[in-house]
C-alpha positions as CSV (number, residue, x, y, z in Angstrom):
1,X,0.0,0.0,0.0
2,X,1.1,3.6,-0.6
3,X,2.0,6.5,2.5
4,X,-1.9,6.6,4.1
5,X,-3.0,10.0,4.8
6,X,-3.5,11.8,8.0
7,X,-6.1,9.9,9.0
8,X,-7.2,10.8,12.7
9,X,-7.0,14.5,12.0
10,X,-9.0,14.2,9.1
11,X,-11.5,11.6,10.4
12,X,-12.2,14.6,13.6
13,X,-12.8,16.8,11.5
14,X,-15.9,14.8,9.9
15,X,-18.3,16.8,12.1
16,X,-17.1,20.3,10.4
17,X,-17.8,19.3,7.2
18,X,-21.1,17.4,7.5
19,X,-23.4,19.7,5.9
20,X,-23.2,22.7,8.4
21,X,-23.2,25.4,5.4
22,X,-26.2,24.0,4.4
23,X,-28.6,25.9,6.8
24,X,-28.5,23.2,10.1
25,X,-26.4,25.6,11.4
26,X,-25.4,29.4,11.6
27,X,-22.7,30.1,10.4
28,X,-19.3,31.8,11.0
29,X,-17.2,33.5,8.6
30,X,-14.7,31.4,7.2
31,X,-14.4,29.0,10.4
32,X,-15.8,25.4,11.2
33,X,-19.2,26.0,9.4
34,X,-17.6,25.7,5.9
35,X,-18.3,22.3,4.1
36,X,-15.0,21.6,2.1
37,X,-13.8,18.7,-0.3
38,X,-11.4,17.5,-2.7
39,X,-12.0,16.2,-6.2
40,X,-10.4,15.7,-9.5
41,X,-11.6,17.7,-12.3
42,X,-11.3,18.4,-15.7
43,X,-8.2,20.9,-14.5
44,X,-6.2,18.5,-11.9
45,X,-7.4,18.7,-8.7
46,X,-9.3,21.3,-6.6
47,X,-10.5,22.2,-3.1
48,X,-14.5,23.0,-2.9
49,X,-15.9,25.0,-0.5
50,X,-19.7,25.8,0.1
51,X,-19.7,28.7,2.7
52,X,-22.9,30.8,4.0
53,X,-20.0,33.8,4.4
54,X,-19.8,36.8,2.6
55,X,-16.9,36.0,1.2
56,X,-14.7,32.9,0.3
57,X,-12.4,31.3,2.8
58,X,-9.0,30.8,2.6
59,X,-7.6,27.4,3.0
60,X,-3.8,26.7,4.2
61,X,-1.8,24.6,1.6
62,X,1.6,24.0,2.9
63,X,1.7,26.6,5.9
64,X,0.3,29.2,3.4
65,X,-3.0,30.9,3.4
66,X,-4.3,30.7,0.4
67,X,-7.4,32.7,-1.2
68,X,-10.2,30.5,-2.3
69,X,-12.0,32.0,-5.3
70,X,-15.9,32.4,-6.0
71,X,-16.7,29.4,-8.0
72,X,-20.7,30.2,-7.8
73,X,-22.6,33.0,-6.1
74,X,-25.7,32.6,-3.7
75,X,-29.0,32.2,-5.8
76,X,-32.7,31.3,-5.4
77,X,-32.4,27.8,-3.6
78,X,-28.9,28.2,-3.1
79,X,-27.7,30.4,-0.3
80,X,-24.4,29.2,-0.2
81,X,-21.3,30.6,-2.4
82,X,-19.6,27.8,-3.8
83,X,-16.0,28.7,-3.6
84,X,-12.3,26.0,-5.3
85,X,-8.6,26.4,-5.2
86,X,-7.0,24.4,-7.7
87,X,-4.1,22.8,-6.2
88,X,-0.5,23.4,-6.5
89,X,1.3,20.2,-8.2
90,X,3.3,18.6,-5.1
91,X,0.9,20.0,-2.4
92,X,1.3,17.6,0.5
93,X,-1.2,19.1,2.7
94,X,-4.3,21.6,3.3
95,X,-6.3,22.5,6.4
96,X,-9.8,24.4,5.7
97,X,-10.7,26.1,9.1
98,X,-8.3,23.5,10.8
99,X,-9.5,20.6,9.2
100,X,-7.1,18.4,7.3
101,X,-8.2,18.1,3.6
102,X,-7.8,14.7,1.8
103,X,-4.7,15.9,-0.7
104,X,-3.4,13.3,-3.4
105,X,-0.5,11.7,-1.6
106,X,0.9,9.5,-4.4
107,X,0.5,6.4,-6.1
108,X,-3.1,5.2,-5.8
109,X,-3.9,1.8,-4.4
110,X,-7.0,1.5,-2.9
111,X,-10.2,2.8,-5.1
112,X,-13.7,2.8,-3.2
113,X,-16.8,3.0,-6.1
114,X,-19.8,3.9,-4.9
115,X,-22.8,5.1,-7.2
116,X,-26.3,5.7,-7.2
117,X,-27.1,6.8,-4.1
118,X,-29.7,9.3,-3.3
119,X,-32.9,8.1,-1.7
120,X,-35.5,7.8,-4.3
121,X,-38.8,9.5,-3.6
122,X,-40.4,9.9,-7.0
123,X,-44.3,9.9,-7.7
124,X,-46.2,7.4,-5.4
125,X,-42.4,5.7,-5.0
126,X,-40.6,6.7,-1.8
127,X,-37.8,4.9,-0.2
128,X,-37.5,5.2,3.8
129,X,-35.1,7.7,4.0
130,X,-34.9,8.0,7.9
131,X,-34.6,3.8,7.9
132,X,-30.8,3.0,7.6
133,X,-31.3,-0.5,6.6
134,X,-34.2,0.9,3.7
135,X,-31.7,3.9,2.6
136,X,-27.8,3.1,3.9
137,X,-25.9,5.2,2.0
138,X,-24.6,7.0,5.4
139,X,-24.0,3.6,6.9
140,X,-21.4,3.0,3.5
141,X,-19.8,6.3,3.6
142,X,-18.8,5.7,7.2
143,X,-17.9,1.8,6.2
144,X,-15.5,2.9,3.4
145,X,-14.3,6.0,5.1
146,X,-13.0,3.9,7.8
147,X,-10.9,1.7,5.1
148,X,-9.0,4.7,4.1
149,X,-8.9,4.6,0.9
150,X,-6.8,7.0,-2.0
151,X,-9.4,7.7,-4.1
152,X,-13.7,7.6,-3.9
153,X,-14.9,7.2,-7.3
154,X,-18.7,7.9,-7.8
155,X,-20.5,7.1,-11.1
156,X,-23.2,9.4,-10.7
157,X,-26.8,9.9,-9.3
158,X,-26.5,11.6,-6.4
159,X,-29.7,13.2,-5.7
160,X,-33.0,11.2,-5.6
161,X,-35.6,13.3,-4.4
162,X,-37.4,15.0,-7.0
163,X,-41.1,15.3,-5.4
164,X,-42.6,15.8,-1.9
165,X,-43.0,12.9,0.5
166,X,-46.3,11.0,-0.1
167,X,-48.9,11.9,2.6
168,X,-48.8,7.9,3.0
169,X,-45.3,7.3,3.8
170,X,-44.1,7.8,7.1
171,X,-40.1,7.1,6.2
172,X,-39.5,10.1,4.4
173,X,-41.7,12.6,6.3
174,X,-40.6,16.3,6.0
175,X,-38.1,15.0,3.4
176,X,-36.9,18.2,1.4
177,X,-36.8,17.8,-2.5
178,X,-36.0,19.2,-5.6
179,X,-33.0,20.4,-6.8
180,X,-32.1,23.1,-4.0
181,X,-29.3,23.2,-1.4
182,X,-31.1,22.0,1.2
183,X,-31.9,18.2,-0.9
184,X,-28.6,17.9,-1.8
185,X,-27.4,18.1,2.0
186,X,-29.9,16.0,2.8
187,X,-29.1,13.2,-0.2
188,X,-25.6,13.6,-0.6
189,X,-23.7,15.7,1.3
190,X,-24.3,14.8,5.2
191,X,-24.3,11.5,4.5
192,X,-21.2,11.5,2.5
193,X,-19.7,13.9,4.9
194,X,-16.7,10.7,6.7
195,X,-16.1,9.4,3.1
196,X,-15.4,13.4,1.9
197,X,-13.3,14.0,4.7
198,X,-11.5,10.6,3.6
199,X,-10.2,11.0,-0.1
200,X,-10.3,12.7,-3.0
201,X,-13.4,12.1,-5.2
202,X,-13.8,11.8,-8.7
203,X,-17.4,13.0,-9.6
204,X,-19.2,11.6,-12.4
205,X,-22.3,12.7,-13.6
206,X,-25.5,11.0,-13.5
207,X,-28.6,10.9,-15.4
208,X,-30.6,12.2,-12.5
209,X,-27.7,15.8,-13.2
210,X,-28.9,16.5,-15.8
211,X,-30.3,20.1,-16.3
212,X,-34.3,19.2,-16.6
213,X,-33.5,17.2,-12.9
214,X,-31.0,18.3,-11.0
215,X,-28.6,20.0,-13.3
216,X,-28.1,23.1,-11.3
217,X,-26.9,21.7,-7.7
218,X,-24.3,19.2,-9.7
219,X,-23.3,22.1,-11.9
220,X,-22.8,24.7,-8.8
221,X,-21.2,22.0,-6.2
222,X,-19.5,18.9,-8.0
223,X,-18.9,20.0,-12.3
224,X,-16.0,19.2,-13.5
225,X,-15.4,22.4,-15.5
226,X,-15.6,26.1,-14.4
227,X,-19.3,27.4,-13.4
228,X,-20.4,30.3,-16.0
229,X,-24.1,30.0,-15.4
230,X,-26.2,27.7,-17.4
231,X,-26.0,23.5,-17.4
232,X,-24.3,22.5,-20.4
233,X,-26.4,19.2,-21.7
234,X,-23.1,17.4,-22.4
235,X,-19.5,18.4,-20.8
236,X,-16.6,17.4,-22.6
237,X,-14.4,14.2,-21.3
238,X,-11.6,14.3,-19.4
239,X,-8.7,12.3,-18.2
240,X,-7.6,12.0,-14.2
241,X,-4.2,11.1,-14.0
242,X,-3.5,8.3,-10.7
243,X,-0.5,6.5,-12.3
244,X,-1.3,3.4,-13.8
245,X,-4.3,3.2,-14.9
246,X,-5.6,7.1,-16.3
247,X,-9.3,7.5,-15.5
248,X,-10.9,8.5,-18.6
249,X,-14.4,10.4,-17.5
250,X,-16.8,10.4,-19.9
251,X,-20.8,12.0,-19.9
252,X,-23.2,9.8,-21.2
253,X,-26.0,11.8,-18.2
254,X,-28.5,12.7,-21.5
255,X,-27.9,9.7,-23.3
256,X,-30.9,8.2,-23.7
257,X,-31.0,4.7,-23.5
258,X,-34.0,3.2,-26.0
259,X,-33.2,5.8,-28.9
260,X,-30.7,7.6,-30.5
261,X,-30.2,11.1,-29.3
262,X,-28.2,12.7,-32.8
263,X,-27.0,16.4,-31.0
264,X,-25.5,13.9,-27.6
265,X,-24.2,11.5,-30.6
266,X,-22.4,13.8,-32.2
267,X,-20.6,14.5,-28.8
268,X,-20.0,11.2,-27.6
269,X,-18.4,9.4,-30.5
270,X,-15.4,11.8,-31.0
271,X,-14.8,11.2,-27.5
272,X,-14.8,7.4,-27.8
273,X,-12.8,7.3,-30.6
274,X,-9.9,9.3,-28.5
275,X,-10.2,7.2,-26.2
276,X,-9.7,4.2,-28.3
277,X,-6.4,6.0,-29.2
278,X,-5.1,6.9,-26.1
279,X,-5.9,3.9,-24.3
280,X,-3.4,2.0,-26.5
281,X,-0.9,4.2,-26.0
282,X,-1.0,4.0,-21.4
283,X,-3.3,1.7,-19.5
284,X,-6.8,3.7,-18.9
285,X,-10.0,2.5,-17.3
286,X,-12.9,4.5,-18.4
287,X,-15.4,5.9,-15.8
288,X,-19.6,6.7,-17.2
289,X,-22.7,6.6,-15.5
290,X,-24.4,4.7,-18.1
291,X,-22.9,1.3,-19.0
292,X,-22.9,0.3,-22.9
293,X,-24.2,-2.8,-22.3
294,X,-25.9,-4.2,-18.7
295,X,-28.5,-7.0,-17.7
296,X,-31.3,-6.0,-16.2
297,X,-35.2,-6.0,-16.0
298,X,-37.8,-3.7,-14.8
299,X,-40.9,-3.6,-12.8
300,X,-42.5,-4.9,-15.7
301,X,-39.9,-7.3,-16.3
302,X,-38.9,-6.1,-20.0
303,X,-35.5,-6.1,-20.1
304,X,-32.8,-2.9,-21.0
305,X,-29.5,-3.6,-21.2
306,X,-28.0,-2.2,-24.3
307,X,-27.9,2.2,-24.7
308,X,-28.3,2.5,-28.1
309,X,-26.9,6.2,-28.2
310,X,-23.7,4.9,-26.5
311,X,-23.4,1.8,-28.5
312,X,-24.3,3.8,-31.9
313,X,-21.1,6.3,-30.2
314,X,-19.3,3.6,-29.4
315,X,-19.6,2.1,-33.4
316,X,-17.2,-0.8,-32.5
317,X,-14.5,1.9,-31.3
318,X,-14.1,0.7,-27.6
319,X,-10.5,-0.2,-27.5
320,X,-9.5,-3.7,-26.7
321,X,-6.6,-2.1,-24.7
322,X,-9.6,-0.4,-22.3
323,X,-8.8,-2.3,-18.7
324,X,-11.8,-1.6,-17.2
325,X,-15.2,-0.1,-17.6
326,X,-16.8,1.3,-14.5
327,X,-20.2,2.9,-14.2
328,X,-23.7,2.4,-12.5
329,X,-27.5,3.4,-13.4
330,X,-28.6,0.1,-12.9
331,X,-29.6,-0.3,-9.6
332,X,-27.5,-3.8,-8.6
333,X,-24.1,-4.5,-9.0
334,X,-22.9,-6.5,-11.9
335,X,-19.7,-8.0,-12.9
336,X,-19.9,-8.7,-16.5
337,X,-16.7,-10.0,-18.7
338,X,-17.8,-10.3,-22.5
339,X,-16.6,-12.4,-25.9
340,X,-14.6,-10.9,-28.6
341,X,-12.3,-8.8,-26.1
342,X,-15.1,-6.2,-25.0
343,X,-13.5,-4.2,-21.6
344,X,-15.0,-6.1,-18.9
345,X,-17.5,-3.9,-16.6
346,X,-18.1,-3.1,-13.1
347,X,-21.4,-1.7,-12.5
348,X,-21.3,0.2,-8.9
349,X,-25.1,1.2,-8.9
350,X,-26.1,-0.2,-5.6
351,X,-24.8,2.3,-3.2
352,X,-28.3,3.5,-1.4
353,X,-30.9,3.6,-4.2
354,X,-33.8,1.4,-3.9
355,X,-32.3,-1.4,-6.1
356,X,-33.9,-2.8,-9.0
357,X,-35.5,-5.9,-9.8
358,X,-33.5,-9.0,-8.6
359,X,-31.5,-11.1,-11.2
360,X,-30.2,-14.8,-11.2
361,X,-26.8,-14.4,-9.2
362,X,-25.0,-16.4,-12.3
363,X,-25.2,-14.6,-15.6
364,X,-22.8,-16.2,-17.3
365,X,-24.3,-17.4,-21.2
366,X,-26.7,-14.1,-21.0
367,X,-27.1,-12.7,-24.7
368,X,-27.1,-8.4,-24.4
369,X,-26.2,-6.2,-27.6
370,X,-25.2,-9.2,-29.5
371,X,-22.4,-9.5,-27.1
372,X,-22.0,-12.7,-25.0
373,X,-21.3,-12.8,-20.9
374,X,-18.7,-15.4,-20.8
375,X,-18.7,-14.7,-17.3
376,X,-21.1,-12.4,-15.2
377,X,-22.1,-12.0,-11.5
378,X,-25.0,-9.9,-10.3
379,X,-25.2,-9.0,-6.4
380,X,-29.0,-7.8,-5.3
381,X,-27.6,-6.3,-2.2
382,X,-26.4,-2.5,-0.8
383,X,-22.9,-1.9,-0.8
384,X,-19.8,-0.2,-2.3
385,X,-16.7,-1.8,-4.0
386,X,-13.1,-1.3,-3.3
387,X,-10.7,-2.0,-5.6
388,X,-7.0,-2.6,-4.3
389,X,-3.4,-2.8,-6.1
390,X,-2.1,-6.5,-6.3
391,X,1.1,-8.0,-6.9
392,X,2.1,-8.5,-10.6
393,X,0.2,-5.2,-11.4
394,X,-3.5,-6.5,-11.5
395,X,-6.3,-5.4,-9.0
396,X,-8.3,-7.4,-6.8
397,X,-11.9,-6.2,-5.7
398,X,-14.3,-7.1,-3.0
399,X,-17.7,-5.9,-2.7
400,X,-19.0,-5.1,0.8
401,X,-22.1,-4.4,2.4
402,X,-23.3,-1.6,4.3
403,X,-21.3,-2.6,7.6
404,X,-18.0,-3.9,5.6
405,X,-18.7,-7.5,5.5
406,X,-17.9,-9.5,2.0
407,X,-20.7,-9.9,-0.6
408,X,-18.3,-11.1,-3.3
409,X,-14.8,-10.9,-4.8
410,X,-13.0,-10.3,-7.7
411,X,-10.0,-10.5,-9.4
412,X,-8.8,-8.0,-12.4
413,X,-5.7,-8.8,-14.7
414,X,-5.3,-7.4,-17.6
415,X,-8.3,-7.4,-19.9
416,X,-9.7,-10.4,-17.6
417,X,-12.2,-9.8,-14.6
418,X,-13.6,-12.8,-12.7
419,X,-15.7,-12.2,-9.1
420,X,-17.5,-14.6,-7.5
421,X,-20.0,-14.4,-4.7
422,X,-18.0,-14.2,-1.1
423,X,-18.3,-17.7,1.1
């Protein structure tokens, strides 16, 4: 394993950071009331900071205050000013208001995935979200926070509720929703709040960001690109550099997944296709929301498991060379390692929303997108993954549960995944 990070100090700091600057409670100006957290965007790596101050905070890189700058001002349903720093290269470490912030230390060898994890409350459907057996996404940030990882990578769909709590459902009463500061502390940030304080995050975007949902919050708090105003439908990729592999992020949010959108097509496939490129030329492991190809039924029990726009971006172009695909939107996790040298996928989508409808554990032989599982696992449980550096340069994975216990395991060598259910 690599140098861990300043653990303890970061870990105390957890209360500081768990959604205080989102109204639960007054503030002070520039002090323990600022929520702060590092991610990788599409510029290296920056330090976020929501504040209810009148001005941005300065965080201490390396003994030196350093100015934050405005990254978003206060608006209807956001009070908060959203406020970054892009980090020095060879920062070692940052305090916001005392608090240690999770720098990059290094080589990166222990990967938590997490994805879909807002508490759906949709319609007539609403999850428990005060039950944390019925909605643990808290009980998993706290479980992989306490693993320590390098890196939290989250494939997108962070905020679930998009309507009022039904009159009828007593585990989400007084639930706020809509996409407003107050739901996203509620769905993402005070629950993430140990696992923020932890590592730095990569942030992809979900279907439920996009700018008809809850565009506004992911384009003010987690975008990977500067803030100028408006949601973009589609932002470019990018490439986050951890040694070996490179994350390629890609946003397949507007994708849809039963037709061909033409405008997000047009976007996608150049993307692909530099992909294909680059991932011959350095190992890369490519990060979407969406997976190309999934197993999966609904309520109905029709089955969706190929996105057409992706697949007609894709034309072929994914790149035998492509280690690893990781994503989520399906509401399970699946482990799925195809014919003809397709990247084997992990999809992370089981991190908190309700999960969908349950699978056969083996799905090995299944048929999706003319493509063949040679060998597939689907797990119809809550949980997170973490992905850790082995000997001889391949990974190995184990999926855990809500508390840390073993759901399954899995090994990843070059081009080859294989997980099985844990005994």
């Amino acid at each position: 394993m690599g140098t861990r990070r300043h653990r303890a100090a970061r870990l105390a700091g957890i209360a500081a950071s768990a959604g205080i600057a989102f109204g639960l409670a007054a503030a002070a100006p520039a002090a323990a009331a600022d929520t702060g957290w590092v991610q990788h965007d599409a510029a290296g790596v920056s330090i976020r900071v929501a504040t209810d101050a009148a001005a941005c905070p300065a965080v201490v890189v390396d003994g030196v205050a350093t100015a934050t700058v405005e990254r978003a001002a206060p608006d209807a349903g956001f009070p908060q000013r959203v406020c970054s720093l892009a980090v020095p290269a060879g920062a070692r470490a940052a305090t916001l208001a005392g608090t240690a912030l999770p720098l990059p230390d290094g080589k990166v060898d222990r990967i938590v995935v997490i994805g879909d994890t807002g508490c759906r409350i949709k319609g007539e459907r609403a999850q428990a979200c005060d039950d944390p057996a019925a909605w643990p996404f808290a009980r998993i940030a706290a479980a992989a926070a306490a693993l320590d990882p390098d890196l939290v990578v989250h494939v997108g769909d962070y905020l679930y509720r998009e309507s009022p709590c039904p009159p009828d459902a007593t585990g989400c009463a007084g639930s706020p929703h809509g996409d407003d500061a107050a739901t996203w502390s509620a769905d993402f940030f005070a629950p993430a709040a140990p696992l923020l304080a932890a590592a730095p995050w990569v942030m992809v975007r979900g279907n439920h960001e996009i700018c008809e949902r809850a565009g506004r919050g992911w384009t003010r708090f987690l975008g990977p690109w500067p803030w100028i105003g408006p949601c973009a439908v589609h932002e470019p990729a990018y490439r986050v550099d951890i040694g070996e592999p490179s994350l390629a992020v890609l946003d397949a949010a507007a994708a849809p997944d039963e037709t061909v959108d033409p405008t997000i097509l047009a976007a996608l496939a150049p993307e692909i296709s530099a992909l294909s490129v680059e991932a011959q030329a350095r190992p890369t492991w490519l990060a979407i929301h969406k997976p190309m190809y999934s197993i999966v039924r609904d309520d109905a029990g029709r089955g969706i498991g190929v996105s057409v726009t992706l697949a007609a971006a894709a034309a072929g172009q994914l790149p035998k060379a492509l280690g690893l695909s990781l994503s989520g939107h399906v509401h399970q996790f699946q482990a799925l390692a195809f014919t003809d040298g397709e990247p084997p996928q992990l999809v992370v989508g089981n991190s908190g929303t309700a999960l969908d409808v349950d699978l056969p554990a083996d799905l090995s032989g299944v048929t999706v997108g003319g493509l063949t599982v040679t060998r597939g696992l689907e797990v119809h449980d809550f949980g997170f993954l973490v992905l850790e550096r082995a000997e001889g340069g391949g990974w190995d994975g184990r999926l855990l549960d809500p508390d840390g216990r073993p759901l399954a395991t899995c090994t990843l060598d070059p081009g080859v995944l294989a997980c099985s259910e844990a005994r």
